[in-house]
LOBA-739268 format. One record per residue (C-alpha): residue number from 1; residue in three letters; x, y, z. Coordinates in Angstrom, 1 decimal, m for minus. Layout:
BEGIN
PT   num   residuo       c1       c2       c3
PT   NUM       Ala        X        Y        Z
...
***
This chain:
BEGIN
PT   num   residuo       c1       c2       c3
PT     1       Unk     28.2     15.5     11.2
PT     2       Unk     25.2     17.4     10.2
PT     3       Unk     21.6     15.7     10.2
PT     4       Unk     19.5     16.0      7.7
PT     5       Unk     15.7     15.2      9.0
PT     6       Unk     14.7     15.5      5.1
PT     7       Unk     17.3     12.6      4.7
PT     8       Unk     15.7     10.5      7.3
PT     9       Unk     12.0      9.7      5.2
PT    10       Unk     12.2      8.9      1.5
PT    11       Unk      8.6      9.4      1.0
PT    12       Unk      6.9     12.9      0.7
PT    13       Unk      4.1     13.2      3.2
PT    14       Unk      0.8     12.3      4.1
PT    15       Unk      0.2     11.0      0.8
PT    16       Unk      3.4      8.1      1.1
PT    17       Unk      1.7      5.3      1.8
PT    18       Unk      1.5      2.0      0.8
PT    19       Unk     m1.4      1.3     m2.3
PT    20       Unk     m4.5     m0.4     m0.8
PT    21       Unk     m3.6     m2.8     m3.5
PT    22       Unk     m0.3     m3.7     m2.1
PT    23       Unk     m1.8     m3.6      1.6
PT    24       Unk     m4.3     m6.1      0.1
PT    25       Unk     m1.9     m8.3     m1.2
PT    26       Unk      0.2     m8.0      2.0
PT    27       Unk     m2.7     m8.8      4.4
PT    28       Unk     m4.7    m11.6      1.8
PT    29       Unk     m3.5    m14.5      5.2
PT    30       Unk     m5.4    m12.2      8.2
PT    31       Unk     m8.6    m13.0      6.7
PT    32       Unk     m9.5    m16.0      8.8
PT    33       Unk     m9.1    m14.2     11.6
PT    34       Unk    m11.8    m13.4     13.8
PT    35       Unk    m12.5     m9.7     14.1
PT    36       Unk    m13.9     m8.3     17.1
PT    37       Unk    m17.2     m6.6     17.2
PT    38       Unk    m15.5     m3.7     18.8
PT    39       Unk    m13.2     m3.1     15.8
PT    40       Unk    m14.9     m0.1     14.3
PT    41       Unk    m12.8      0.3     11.4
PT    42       Unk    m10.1     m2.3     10.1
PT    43       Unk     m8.3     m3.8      7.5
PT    44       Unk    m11.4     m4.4      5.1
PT    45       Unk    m11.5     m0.3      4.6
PT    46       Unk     m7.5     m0.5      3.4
PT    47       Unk     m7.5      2.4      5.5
PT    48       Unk     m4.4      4.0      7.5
PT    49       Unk     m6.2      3.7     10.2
PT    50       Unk     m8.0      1.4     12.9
PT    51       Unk    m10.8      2.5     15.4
PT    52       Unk    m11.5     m0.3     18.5
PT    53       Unk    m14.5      0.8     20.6
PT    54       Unk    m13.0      0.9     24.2
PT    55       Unk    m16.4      1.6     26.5
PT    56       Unk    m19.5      3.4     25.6
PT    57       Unk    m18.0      6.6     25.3
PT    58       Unk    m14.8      6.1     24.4
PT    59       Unk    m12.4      4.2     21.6
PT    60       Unk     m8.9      4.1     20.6
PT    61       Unk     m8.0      5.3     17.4
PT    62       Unk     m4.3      4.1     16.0
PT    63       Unk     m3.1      5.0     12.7
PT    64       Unk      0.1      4.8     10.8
PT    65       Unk     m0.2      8.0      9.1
PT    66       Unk      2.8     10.2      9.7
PT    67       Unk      4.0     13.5      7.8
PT    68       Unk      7.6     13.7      7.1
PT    69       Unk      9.5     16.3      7.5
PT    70       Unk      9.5     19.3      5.6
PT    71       Unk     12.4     21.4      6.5
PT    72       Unk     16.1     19.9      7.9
PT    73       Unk     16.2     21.4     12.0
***
């Protein structure tokens, strides 16, 4: 059996993502949650992406972007 990589992702890219209004509408119950002062960037920027402030110097950045593939091997 051949595998297709192309076959594995139905969505084309970096621009497959879900709308910010759908992502709204999914996260609407996470609002009463208290958000850390370390969060840099969260939910309220509908963004792909999260930045938390680690130290001084340093923060993790986390994001759910990924590019599918473009060719099958």
């Amino acid at each position: 059996m051949e595998l297709k990589l192309t076959e594995l992702s139905n969505g084309g890219g970096c621009g497959c993502k879900i709308e910010p209004r759908i992502l709204n509408r999914i996260l609407k119950n996470t609002t009463n949650m208290r958000i850390p002062e370390e969060l840099l960037v969260g939910i309220e920027t509908s963004d792909d992406a999260a930045v938390y402030q680690l130290n001084e110097d340093q923060a993790l950045i986390a994001t759910t972007d990924f590019f599918s593939p473009i060719v099958d091997n």
